[in-house]
C-alpha positions in Angstrom: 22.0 2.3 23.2 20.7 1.3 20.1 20.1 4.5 17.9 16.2 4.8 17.2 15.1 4.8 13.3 14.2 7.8 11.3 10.5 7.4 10.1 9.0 8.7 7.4 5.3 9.5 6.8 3.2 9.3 3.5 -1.1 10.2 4.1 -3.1 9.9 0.8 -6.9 10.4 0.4 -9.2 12.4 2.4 -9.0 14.7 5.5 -9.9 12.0 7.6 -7.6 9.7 6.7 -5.1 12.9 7.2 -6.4 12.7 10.5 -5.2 9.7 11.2 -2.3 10.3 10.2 -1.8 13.3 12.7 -2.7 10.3 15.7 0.1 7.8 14.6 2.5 10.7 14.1 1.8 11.5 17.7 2.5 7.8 18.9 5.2 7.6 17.4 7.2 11.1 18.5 6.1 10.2 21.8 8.1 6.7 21.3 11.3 9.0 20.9 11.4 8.4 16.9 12.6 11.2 14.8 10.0 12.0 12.2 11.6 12.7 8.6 9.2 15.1 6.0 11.9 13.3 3.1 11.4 9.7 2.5 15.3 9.4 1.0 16.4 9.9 5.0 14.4 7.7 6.4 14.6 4.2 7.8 11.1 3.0 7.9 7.8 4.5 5.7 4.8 4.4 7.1 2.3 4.8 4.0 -1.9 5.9 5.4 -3.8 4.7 2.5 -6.6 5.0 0.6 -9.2 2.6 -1.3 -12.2 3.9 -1.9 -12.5 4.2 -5.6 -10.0 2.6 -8.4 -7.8 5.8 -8.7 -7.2 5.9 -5.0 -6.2 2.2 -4.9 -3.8 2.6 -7.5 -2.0 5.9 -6.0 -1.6 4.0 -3.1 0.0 1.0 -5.2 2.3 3.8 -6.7 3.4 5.0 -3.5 4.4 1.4 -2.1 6.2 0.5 -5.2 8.3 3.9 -5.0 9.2 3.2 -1.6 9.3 -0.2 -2.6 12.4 1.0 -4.7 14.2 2.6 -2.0 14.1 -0.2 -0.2 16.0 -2.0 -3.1 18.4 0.9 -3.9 18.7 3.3 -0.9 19.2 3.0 2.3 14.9 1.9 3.5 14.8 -0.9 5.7 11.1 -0.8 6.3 7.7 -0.2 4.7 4.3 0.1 6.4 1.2 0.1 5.0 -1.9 1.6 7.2 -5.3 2.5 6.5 -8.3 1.5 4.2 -5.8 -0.1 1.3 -4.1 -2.4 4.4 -7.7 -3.0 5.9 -9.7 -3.7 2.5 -7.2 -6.1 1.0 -5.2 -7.7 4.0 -5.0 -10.9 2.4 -3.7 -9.9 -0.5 -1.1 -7.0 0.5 1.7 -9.0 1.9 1.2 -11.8 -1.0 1.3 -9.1 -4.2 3.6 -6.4 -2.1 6.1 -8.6 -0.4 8.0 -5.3 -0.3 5.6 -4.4 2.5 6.8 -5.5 5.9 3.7 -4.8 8.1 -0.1 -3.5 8.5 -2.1 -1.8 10.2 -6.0 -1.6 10.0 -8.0 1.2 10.6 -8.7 0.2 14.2 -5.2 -0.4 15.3 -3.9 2.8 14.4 -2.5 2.7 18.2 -0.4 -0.7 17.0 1.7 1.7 15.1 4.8 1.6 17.3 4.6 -1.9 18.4 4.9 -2.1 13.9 7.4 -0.1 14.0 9.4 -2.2 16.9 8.9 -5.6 14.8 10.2 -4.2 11.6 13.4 -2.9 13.1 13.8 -6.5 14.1 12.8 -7.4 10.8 9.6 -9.4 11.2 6.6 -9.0 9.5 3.4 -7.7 11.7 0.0 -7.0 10.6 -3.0 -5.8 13.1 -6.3 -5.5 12.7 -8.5 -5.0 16.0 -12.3 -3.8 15.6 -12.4 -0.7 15.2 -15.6 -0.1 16.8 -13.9 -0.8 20.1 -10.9 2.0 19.0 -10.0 4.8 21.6 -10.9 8.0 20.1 -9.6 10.4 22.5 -6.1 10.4 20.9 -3.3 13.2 20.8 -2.4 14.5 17.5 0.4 16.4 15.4 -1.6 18.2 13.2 -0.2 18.7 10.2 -2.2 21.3 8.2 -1.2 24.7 8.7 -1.6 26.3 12.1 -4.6 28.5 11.0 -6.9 25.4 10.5 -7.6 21.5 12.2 -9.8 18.9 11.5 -12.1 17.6 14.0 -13.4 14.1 13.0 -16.7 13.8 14.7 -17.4 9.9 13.7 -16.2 7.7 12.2 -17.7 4.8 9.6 -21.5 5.0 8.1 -24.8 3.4 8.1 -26.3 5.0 4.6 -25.0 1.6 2.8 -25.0 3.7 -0.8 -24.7 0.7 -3.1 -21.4 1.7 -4.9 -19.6 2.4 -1.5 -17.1 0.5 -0.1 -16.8 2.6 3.6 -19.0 0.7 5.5 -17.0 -2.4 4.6 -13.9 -0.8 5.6 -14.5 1.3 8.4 -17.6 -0.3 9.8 -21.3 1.6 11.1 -21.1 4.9 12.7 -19.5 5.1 15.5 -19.5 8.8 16.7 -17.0 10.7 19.0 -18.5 11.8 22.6 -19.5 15.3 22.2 -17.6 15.8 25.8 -14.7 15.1 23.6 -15.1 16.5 21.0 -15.5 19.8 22.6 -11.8 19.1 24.3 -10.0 18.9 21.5 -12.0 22.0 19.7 -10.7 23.8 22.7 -7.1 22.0 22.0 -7.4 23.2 18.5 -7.5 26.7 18.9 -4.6 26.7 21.8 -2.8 25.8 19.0 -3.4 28.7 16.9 -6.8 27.5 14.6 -8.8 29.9 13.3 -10.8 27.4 11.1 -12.0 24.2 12.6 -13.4 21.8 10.1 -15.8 19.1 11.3 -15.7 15.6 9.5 -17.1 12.7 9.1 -18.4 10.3 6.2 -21.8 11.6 7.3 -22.0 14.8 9.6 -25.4 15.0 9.9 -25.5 11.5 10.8 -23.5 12.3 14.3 -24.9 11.3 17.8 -27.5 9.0 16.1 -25.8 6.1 17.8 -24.6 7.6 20.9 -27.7 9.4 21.8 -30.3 8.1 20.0 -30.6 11.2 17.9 -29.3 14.0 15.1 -26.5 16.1 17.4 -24.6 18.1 14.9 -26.7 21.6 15.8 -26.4 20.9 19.1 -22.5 20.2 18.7 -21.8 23.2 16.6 -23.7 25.4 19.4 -21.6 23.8 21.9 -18.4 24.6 20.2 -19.2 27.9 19.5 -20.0 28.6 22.7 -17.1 27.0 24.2 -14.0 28.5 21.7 -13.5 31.6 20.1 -12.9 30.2 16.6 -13.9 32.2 13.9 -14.5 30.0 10.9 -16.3 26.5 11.4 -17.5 24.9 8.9 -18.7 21.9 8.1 -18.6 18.8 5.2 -19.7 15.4 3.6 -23.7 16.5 5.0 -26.7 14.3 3.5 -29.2 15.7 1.8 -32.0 14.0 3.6 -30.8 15.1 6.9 -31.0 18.8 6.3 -33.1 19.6 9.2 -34.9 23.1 9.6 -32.4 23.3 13.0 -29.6 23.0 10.9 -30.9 26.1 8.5 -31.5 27.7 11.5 -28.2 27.9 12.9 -26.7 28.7 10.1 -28.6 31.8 9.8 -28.3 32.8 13.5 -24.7 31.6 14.0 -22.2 34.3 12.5 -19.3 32.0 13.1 -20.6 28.7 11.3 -19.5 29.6 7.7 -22.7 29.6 5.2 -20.7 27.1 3.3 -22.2 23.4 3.3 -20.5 20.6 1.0 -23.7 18.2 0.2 -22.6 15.1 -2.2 -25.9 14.4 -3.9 -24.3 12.3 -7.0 -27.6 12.1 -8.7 -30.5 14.0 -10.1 -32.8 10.6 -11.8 -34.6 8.7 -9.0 -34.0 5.6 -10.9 -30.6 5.9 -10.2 -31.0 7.5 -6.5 -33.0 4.3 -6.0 -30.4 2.1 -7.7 -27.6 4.1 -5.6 -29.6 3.2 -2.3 -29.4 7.1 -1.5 -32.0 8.1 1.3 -34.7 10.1 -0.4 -35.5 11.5 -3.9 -34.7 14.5 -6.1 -37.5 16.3 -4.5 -35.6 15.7 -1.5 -32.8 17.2 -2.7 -34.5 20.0 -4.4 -36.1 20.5 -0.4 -32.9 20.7 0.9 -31.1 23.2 -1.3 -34.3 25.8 -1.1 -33.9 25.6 2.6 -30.2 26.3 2.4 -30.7 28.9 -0.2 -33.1 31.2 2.4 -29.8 31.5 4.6 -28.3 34.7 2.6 -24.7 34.4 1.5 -25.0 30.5 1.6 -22.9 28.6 -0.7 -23.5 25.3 -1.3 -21.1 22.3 -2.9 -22.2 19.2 -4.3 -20.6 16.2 -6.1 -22.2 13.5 -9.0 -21.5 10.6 -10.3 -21.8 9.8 -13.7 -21.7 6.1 -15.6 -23.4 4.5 -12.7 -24.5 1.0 -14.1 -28.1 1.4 -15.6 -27.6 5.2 -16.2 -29.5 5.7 -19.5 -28.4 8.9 -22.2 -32.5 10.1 -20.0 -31.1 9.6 -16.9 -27.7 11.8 -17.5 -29.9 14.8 -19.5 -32.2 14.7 -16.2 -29.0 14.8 -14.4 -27.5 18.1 -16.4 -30.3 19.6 -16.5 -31.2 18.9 -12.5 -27.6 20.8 -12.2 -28.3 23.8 -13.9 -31.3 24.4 -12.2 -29.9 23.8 -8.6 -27.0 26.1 -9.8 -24.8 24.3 -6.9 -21.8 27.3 -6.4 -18.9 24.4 -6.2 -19.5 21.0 -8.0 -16.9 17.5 -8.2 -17.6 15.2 -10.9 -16.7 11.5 -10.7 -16.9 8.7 -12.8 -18.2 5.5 -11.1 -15.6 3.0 -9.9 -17.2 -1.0 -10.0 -15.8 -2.0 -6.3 -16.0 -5.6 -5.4 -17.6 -6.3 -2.1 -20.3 -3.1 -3.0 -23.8 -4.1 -3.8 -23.3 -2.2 -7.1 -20.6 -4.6 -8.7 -22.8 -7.2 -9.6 -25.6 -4.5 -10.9 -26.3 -5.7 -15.0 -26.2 -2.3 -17.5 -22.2 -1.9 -16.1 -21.0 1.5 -18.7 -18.5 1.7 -20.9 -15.3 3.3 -19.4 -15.2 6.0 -22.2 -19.1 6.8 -21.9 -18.5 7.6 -18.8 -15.7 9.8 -19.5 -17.5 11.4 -22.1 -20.3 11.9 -19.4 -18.0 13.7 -17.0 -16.2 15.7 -19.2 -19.9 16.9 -20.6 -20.9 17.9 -16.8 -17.6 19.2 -16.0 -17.8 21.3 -19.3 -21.1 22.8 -18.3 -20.7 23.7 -14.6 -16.9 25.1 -15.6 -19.4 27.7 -17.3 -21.3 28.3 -14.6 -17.8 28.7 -12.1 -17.3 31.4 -14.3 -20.3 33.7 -14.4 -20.0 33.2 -10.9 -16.5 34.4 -10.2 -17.1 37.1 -12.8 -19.9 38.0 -10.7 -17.3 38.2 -8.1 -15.7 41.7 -9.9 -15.6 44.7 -7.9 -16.8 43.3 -4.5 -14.9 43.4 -1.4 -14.7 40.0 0.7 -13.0 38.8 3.5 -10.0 36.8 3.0 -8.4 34.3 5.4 -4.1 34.7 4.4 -2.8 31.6 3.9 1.0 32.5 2.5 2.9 34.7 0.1 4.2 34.2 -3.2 7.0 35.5 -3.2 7.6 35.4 -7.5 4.5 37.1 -8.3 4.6 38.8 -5.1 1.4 38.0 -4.2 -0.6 37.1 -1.1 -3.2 34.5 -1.7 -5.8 33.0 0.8 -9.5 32.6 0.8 -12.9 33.5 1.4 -15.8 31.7 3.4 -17.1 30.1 0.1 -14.1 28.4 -0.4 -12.8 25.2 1.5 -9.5 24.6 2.3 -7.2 22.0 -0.3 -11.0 21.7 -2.2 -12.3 24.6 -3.6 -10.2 28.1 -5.0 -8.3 30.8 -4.3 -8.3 34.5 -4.0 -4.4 36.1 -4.9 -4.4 39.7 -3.8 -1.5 42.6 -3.5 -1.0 44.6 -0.8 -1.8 48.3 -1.4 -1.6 49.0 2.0 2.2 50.5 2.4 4.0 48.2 4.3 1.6 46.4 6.1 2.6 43.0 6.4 -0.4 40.4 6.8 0.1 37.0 8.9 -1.2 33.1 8.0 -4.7 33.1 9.3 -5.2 37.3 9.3 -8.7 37.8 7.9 -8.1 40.9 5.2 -10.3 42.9 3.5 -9.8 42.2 -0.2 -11.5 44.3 -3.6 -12.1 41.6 -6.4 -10.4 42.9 -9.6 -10.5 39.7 -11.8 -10.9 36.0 -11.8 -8.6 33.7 -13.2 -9.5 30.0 -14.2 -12.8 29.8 -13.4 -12.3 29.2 -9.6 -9.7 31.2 -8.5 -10.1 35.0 -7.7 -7.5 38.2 -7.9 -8.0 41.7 -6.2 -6.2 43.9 -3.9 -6.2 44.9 -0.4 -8.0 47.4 1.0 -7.8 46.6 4.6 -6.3 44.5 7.4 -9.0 43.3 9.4 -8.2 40.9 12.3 
């Protein structure tokens, strides 16, 4: 018998993408393939893209044309590209890359082994079903710590933002049963989670197309009442879809982290308009008032700067809309002109360095305001989930509530508890000493908690 081919995984871009990853990984142990974490050992890469801004394209280009060279000079037979790179430019992969020997679109993420079977017999394959149709009820590997998983509650979006290229590549909103959903919350924490992230390109968007209606509240209270999870939390929500329910439960639910990642990208209704963002600034301003009468609740955000049209007034009414909503956690981005978006044929397109100038500026101001908050930080104790010790500076490090995993910073603590030695995924008492960097956070144990 034939001796099956060692395949090699490679997922770039956002969690969700990282979650379908996990699915394909699953396929293909299930097929009998050994997976390999080192590309140099393995017979076939399989490469989950992303493309949804310019920098994201090119990574993905730079991780094909490394394996690209493998396959010329080492022993890789086989390169496949999945994901939004494969499903955005399908015509044009196989015809630039002829390196790449198949691909997969986001709906055929099942296809994955039947790509694998038709490059070991070296012919090319490409699939790219509907991905509306796509079986969501899928077994996983996760491959994030044990302590935490990703639940992706939908998938696609219906906002049409002019600058966004989603809707293109992953379709409308297509949300997850909640039936389901719950199932593999539940499978989640038989696996050890103690944080279950839920995610989407618009949580507060889920159920609208299943049901008719907003069912994120009534999700989360489903979840919490069916698991014993301690952390979830939640990201990518929409300002507009704040609902007074949503405040609600997180002030009455103690396990729904008062931690809410809402990407408003812009502070000048000209450009909200321009954007084709649902609502306003005083929308906005609504929504972050409501949040801020939950106590404790921290709030992240993300802009976009050099959006075509954006006048020297529109980016002061954008700095100084950021101080005063003082937004605890803030990503900057300059905008990326994607073909097929609305947005690339605006007029008033910015220069590249303006908008570099622009970001740095914003960057450069809310860098300040990181700090006076982490300095504010000093000589309180906090909870801190452990998430591995470092073993030079001898040092645990995890984080609080008010900090999202792989986005947000870090809290590095010793242990002044004798030899007590604290697990991945132990909540710990810690006393804040210092910060360091603006984001990240250093204190000392005071406690073990659970």
């Amino acid at each position: 018998m034939k001796k099956k081919s060692k395949i090699g995984f490679i997922s770039l871009g956002c969690p969700k993408n990282q979650v379908d990853t996990e699915v394909m990984l699953a396929d293909v142990v299930k097929a009998g393939y050994e997976v390999t974490p080192d590309d140099t050992e393995a017979d076939i890469v399989i490469i989950n893209t992303c493309a949804f801004i310019e920098s994201a394209k090119q990574e993905a280009i730079d991780n094909i044309l490394d394996e690209a060279w493998l396959k010329k000079n080492a022993n890789l037979k086989g390169i496949i590209v999945t994901g939004c790179l494969a499903q955005r430019y399908r015509e044009q992969v196989f015809e630039e890359l002829p390196e790449v020997d198949a691909l997969i679109g986001v709906g055929s993420l099942h296809k994955i082994v039947e790509a694998i079977e038709a490059v070991e017999r070296k012919r090319q394959y490409s699939s790219f079903e509907d991905i509306a149709k796509m079986e969501t009820a899928c077994d996983r590997v996760v491959t994030t710590p044990e302590y935490l998983a990703y639940l992706k509650i939908a998938e696609g979006c219906d906002n049409r933002c002019t600058y966004c290229a989603i809707p293109g590549i992953r379709g409308g909103l297509h949300s997850r049963p909640m039936e389901e959903l719950i199932a593999e919350a539940k499978d989640m924490e038989n696996i050890g989670a103690r944080e279950l992230v839920l995610i989407a390109q618009d949580t507060t968007a889920y159920g609208r197309d299943l049901y008719g209606e907003d069912k994120l509240v009534e999700l989360i209270q489903k979840i919490t009442a069916e698991t014993n999870i301690p952390w979830i939390r939640i990201l990518y929500c929409y300002p507009d879809k704040i609902s007074d329910a949503l405040v609600e439960e997180f002030k009455n639910n103690s396990r729904l982290v008062k931690y809410i990642d809402l990407p408003v990208q812009h502070l000048s209704d000209k450009i909200l308009r321009r954007m084709n963002r649902k609502g306003n600034r005083e929308t906005i301003e609504d929504a972050v008032a409501r949040l801020r009468t939950v106590p404790g609740m921290v709030i992240r955000s993300t802009f976009i700067v050099g959006f075509p049209g954006e006048t020297e007034e529109d980016f002061t009414i954008l700095c100084e809309g950021a101080k005063k909503l003082d937004f605890d956690r803030v990503g900057v981005f300059a905008y990326s002109r994607e073909e097929d978006t609305p947005a690339y044929d605006f007029e008033d397109q910015i220069d590249e360095q303006v908008k570099q100038d622009r970001l740095d500026i914003l960057m450069r101001e809310q860098a300040d305001r990181s700090r006076a908050k982490a300095e504010a930080m000093i000589g309180k104790i906090v909870t801190v989930m452990v998430e591995g010790f470092d073993p030079v500076s001898e040092n645990y490090f995890g984080r609080t509530y008010a900090d999202a995993y792989d986005i947000d910073g870090k809290v590095f603590f010793s242990n002044e508890l004798g030899k007590t030695r604290f697990k991945e995924g132990q909540f710990v008492l810690v006393k804040i000493s210092d910060c360091y960097d603006d984001y990240d956070l250093v204190g000392a144990a005071v406690q073990g908690n659970r």
